[in-house]
C-alpha positions as CSV (number, residue, x, y, z in Angstrom):
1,X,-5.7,-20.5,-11.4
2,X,-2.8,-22.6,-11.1
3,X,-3.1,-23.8,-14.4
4,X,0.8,-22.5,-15.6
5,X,-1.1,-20.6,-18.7
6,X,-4.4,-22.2,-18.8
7,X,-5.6,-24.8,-20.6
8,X,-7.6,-23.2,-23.8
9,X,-5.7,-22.8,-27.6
10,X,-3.1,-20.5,-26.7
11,X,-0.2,-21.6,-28.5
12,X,3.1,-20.7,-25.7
13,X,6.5,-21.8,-26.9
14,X,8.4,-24.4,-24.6
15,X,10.5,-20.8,-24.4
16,X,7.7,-18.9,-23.2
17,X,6.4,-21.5,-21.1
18,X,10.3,-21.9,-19.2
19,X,9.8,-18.5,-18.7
20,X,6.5,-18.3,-17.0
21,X,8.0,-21.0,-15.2
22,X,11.1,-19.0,-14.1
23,X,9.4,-15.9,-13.6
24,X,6.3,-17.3,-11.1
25,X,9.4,-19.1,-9.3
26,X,10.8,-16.0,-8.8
27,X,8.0,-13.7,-8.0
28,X,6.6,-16.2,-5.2
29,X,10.2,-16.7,-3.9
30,X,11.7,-13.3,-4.1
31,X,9.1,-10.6,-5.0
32,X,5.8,-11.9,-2.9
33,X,7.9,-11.4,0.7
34,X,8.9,-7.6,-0.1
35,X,5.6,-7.0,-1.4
36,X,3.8,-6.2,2.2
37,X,7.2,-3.5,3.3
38,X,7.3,-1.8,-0.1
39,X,3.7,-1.2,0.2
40,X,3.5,-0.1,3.7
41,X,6.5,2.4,2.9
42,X,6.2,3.2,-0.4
43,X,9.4,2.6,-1.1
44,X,11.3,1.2,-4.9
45,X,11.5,-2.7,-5.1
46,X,15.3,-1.6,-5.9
47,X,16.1,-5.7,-4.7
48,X,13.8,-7.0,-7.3
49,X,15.1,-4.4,-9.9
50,X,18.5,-5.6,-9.7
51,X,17.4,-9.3,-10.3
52,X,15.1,-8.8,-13.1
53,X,17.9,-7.2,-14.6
54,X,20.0,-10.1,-13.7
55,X,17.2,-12.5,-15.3
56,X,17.8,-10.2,-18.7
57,X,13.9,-9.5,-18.1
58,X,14.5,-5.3,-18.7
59,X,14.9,-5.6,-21.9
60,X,12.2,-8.3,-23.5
61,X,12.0,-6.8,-26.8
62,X,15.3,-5.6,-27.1
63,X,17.6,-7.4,-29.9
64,X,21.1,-9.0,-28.7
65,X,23.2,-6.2,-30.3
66,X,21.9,-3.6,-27.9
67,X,22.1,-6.0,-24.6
68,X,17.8,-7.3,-24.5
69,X,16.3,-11.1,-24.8
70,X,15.1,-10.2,-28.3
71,X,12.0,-11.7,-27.4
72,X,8.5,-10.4,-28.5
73,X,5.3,-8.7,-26.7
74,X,4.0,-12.5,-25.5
75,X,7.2,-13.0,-23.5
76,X,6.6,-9.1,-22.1
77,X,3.1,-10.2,-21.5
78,X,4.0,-13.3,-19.4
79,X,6.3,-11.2,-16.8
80,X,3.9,-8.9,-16.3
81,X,1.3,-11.1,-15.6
82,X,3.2,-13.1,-13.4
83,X,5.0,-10.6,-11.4
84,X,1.2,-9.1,-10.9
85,X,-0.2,-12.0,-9.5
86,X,2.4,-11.2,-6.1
87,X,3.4,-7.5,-6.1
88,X,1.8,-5.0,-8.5
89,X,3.8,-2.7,-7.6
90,X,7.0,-4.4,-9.4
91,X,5.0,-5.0,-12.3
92,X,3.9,-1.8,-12.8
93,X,7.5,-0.3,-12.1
94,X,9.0,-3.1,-14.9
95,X,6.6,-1.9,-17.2
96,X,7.2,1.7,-17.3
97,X,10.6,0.9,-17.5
98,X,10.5,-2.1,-19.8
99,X,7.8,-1.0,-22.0
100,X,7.2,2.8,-21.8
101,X,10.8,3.7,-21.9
102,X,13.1,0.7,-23.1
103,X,10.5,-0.6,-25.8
104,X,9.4,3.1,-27.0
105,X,13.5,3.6,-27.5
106,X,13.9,0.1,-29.3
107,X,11.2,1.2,-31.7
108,X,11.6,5.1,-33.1
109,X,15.2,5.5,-31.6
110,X,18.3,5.5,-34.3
111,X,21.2,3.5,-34.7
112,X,23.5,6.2,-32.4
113,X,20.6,6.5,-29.7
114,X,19.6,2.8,-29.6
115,X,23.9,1.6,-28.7
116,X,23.9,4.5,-26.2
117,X,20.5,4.0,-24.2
118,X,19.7,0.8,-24.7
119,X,22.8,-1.2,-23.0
120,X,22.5,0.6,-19.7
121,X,18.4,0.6,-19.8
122,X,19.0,-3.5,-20.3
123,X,21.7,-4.3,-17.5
124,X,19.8,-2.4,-14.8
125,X,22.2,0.3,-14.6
126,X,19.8,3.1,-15.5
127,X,16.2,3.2,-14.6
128,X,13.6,4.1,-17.4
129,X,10.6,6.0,-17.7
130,X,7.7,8.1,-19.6
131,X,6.3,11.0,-19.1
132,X,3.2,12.5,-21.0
133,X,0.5,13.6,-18.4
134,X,0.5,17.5,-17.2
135,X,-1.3,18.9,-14.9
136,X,-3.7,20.1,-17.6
137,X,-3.7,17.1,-19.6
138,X,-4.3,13.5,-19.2
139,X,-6.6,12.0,-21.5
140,X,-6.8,14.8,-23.9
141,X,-3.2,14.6,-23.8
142,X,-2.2,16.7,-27.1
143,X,-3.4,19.3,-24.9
144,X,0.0,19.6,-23.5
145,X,1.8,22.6,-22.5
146,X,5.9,21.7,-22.1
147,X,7.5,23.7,-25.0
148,X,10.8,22.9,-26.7
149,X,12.2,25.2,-28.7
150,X,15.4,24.7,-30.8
151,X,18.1,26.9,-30.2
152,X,21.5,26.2,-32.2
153,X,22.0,22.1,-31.6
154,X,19.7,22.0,-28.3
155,X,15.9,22.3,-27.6
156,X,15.4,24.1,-24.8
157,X,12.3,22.5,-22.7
158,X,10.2,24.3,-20.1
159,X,6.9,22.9,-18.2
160,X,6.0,20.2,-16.2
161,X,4.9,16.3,-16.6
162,X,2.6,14.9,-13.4
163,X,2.1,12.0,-12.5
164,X,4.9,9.5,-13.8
165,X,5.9,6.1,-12.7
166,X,9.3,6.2,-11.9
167,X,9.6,9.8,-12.0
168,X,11.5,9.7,-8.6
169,X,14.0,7.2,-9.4
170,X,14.3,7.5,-13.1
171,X,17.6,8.3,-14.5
172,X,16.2,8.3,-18.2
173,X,12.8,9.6,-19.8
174,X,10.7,9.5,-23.0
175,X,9.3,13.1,-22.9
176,X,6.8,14.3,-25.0
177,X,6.4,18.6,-26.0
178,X,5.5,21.0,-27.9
179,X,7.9,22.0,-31.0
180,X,5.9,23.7,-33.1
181,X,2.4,24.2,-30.6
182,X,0.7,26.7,-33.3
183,X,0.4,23.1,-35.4
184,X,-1.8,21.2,-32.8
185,X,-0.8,17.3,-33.0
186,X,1.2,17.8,-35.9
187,X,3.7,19.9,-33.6
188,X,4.7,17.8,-30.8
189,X,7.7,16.1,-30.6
190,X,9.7,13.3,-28.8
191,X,12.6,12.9,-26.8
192,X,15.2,10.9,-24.3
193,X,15.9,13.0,-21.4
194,X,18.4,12.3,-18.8
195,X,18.4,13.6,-15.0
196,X,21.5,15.0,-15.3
197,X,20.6,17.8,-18.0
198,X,21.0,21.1,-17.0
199,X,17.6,22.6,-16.3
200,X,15.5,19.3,-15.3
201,X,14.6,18.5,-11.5
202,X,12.2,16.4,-9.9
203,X,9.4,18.0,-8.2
204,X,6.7,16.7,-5.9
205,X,6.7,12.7,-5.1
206,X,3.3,11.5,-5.0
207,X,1.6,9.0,-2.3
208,X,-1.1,6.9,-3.6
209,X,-4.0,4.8,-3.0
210,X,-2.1,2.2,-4.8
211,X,0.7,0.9,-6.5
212,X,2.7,2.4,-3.7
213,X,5.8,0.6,-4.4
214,X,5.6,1.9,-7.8
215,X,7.4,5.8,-7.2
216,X,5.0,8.0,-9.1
217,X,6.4,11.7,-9.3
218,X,6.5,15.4,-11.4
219,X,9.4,16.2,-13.4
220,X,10.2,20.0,-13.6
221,X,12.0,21.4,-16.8
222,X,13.2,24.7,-16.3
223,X,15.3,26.2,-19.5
224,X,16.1,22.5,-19.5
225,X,19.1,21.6,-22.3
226,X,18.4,18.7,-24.5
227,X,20.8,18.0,-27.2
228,X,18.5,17.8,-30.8
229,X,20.6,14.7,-31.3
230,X,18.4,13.3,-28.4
231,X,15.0,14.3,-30.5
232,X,13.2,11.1,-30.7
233,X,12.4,10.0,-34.1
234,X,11.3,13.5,-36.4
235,X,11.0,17.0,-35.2
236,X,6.9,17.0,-35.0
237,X,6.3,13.4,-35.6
238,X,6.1,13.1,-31.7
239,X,2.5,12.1,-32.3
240,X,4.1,8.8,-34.2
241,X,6.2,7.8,-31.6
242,X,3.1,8.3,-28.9
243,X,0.8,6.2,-30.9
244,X,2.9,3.4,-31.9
245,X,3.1,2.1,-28.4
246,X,-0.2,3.0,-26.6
247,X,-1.7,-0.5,-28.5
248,X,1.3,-2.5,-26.5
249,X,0.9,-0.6,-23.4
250,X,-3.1,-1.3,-23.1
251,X,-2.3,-4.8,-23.8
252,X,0.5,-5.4,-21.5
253,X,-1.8,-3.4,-18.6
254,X,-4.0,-6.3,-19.8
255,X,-1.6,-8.8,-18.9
256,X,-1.2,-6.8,-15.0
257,X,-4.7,-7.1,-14.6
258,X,-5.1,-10.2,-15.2
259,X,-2.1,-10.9,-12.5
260,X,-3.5,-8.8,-10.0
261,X,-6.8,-10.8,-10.2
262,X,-5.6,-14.1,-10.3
263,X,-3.3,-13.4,-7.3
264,X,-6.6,-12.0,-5.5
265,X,-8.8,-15.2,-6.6
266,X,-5.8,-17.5,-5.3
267,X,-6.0,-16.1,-2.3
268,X,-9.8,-16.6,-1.9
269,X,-9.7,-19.7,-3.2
270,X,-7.3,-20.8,-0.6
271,X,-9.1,-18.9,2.3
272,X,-12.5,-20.7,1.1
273,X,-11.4,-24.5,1.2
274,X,-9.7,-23.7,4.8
275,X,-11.9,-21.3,6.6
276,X,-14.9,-23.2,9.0
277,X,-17.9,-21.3,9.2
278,X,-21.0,-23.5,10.9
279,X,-19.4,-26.8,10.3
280,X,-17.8,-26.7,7.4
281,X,-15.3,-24.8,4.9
282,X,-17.2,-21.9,3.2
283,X,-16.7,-23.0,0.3
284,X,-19.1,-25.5,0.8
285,X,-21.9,-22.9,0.5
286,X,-23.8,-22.5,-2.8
287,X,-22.8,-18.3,-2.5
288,X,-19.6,-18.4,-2.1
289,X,-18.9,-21.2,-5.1
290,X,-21.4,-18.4,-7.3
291,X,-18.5,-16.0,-6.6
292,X,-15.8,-18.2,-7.2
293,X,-17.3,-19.5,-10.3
294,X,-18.1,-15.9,-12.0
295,X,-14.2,-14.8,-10.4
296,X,-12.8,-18.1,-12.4
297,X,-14.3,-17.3,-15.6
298,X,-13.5,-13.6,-16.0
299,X,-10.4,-14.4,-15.3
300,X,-10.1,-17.3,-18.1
301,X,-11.9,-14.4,-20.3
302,X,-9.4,-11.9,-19.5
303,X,-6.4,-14.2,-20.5
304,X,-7.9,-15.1,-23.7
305,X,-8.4,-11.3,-24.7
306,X,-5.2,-10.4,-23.2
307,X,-2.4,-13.3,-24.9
308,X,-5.2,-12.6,-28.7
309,X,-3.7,-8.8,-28.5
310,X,0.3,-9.9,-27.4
311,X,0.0,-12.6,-30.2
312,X,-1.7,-9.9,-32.6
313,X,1.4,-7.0,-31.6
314,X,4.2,-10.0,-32.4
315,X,2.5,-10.1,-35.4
316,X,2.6,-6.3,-36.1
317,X,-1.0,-6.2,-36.9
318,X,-1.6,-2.3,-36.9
319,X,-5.3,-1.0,-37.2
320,X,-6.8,-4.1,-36.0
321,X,-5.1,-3.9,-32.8
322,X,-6.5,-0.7,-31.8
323,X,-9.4,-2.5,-31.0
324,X,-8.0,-5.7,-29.7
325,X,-5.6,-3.5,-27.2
326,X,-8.8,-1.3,-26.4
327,X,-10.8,-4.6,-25.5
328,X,-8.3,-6.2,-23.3
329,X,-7.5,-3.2,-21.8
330,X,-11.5,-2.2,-20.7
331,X,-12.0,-6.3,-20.2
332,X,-9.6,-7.0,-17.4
333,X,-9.1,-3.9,-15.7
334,X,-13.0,-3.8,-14.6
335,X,-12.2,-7.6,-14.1
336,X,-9.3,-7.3,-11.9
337,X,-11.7,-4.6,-9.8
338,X,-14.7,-7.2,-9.2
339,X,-12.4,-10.0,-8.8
340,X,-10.6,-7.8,-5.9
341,X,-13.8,-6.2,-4.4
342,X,-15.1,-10.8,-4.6
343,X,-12.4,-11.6,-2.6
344,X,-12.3,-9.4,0.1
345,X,-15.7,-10.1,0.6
346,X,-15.0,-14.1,0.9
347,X,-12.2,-13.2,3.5
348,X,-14.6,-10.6,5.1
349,X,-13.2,-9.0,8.6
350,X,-9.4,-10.5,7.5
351,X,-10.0,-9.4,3.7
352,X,-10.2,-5.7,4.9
353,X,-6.9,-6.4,7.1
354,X,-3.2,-5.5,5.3
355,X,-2.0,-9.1,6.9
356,X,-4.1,-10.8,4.0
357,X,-2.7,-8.9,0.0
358,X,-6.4,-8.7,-1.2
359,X,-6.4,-5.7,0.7
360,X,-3.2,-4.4,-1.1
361,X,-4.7,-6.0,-4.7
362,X,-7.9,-4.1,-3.9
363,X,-6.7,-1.0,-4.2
364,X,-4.0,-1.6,-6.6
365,X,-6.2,-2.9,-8.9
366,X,-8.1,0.7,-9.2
367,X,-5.9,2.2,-11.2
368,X,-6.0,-0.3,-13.8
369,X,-9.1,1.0,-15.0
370,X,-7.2,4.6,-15.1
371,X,-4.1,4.8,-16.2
372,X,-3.2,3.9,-20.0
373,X,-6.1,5.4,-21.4
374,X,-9.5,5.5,-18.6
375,X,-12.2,3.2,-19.1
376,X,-14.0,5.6,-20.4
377,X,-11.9,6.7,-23.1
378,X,-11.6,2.6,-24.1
379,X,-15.2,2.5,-24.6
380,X,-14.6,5.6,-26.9
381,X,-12.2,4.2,-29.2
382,X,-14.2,0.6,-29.5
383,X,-17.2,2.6,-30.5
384,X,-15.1,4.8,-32.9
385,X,-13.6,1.3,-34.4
386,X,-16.8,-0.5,-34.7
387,X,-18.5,2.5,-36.4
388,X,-15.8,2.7,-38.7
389,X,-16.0,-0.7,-39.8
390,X,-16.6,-1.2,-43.3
């Protein structure tokens, strides 16, 4: 789009809009060349880790005290998005970190947990993560199965989580079990989880159609040893912690979406002014300007939906963002699909070639519409809201 933000009433600090500035700078500098490799070999963007980290971008929502920017969930919003738009992969792996893990901590952890975690989770020196899918559950998630039980001043945790983004790197986790299983969502509970606890190992490292810089992985507890001092918020008020970021998550997916198809429209864009088919550019042609006119507006849609929920969540509306989050999160991922699908089609032979990144944003852009909560299960929660409206 080029447009630094767009051009309708969002209302961007000169903060915010320094820090777009900063961040595009250094995903088309930095992140954009690594994108191709850490694709081809699934590998961790660990180069772009350590910079972001440098930027003080690991810790958005994070106040001073504990080592973050103490910035808010339009700032979070803006990185994503940008860092989308080249690599997907390093969006996705600053989001589980920056979000699922370091934001989930900031919000339900205490005082003693917050100086301890927090600092090294900000810096760079420890990776973050989440894990709440099993084998057995993903979207009907309090169907888990990984037990803790309390024994003297430790829970002892046995099961498995699949299916985790940074799961192979991760050196700290949000885990989610089962304290109390015989009282259904009102007996799981929430914890931080460190690799180096007695009993937890990684297990099986995943290769994907996408986001294959992004290490997905199972974690393996076996009679694993967690301290109760490490029990996130209250013993069986893991379902409080879970739901009090899901809204954020959904919105900042949003914000990847929307990256990942303006990155793909760019491209297309660029491809159709330059490319000479029967005399002239193709973009000439009355189909090819229909594609790029419906791929233009979606996108404009998806950033007004998207930067409505961020500035809703640093407003710490509750209820009314479950429908706002659901909407942006339904919106642009089936957005940042057609968008994707459009612009290999405008590139045709060299669209379905890995030396042009539609091919990469193609199938990256798949699992927007999967993880966070399936399209499917968005469309439940928007009918459930609008039903419910009084």
């Amino acid at each position: 789009m080029g447009r630094e933000g767009g051009y309708m009433h969002l209302e961007f600090t000169e903060e915010q809009k320094m820090l777009r500035q900063s961040v595009k700078t250094f995903a088309e500098k930095e992140v954009a060349p690594l994108a191709y490799e850490i694709d081809r070999n699934e590998r961790f963007p660990s180069e772009s880790f350590k910079r972001l980290a440098e930027m003080g971008l690991l810790g958005v929502t994070v106040p001073a005290e504990y080592g973050g920017a103490g910035a808010g969930y339009t700032d979070m919003c803006i990185i994503g998005e940008e860092l989308g738009v080249v690599c997907c992969s390093t969006s996705a792996t600053w989001g589980a970190h920056s979000d699922l893990c370091v934001d989930n901590i900031r919000r339900n952890a205490n005082h003693a947990q917050k100086k301890k975690y927090l600092p090294p989770l900000c810096d760079g020196s420890k990776i973050g993560g989440l894990a709440m899918t099993e084998p057995s559950s993903g979207s009907d998630v309090l169907s888990m199965k990984l037990r803790a039980e309390r024994k003297g001043d430790d829970f002892i945790l046995n099961g498995s989580k699949i299916f985790i983004s940074n799961g192979p790197v991760g050196d700290v986790f949000v885990i989610y079990a089962k304290t109390s299983p015989e009282k259904g969502a009102h007996g799981v509970s929430a914890f931080i989880v460190e690799k180096e606890f007695p009993g937890f190992s990684r297990g099986k490292k995943f290769e994907k159609m996408g986001w294959r810089g992004s290490p997905t992985g199972e974690l393996v507890f076996e009679d694993c040893r967690v301290p109760a001092e490490n029990l996130l918020g209250e013993e069986n008020k893991g379902v409080d912690v879970l739901m009090s970021g899901l809204n954020t998550e959904r919105i900042l997916l949003g914000a990847l979406s929307l990256g990942i198809s303006r990155g793909a429209f760019e491209c297309a864009l660029k491809y159709a002014k330059e490319r000479v088919q029967f005399g002239k550019p193709i973009a000439a042609f009355q189909l090819i300007q229909s594609k790029l006119a419906d791929m233009s507006m979606e996108i404009e849609l998806s950033r007004l939906i998207t930067y409505q929920g961020a500035a809703m969540a640093d407003r710490g509306l509750g209820r009314e963002l479950n429908l706002i989050s659901a909407y942006a999160k339904l919106f642009t991922s089936e957005v940042a699909m057609r968008v994707t699908t459009e612009a290999v089609q405008i590139l045709g032979g060299y669209g379905y070639m890995k030396e042009f990144p539609v091919e990469r944003m193609m199938r990256d852009a798949k699992l927007q519409a999967i993880g966070g909560g399936t399209s499917e299960i968005q469309r439940l929660i928007i009918a459930r809201e609008i039903l419910s409206a009084k």
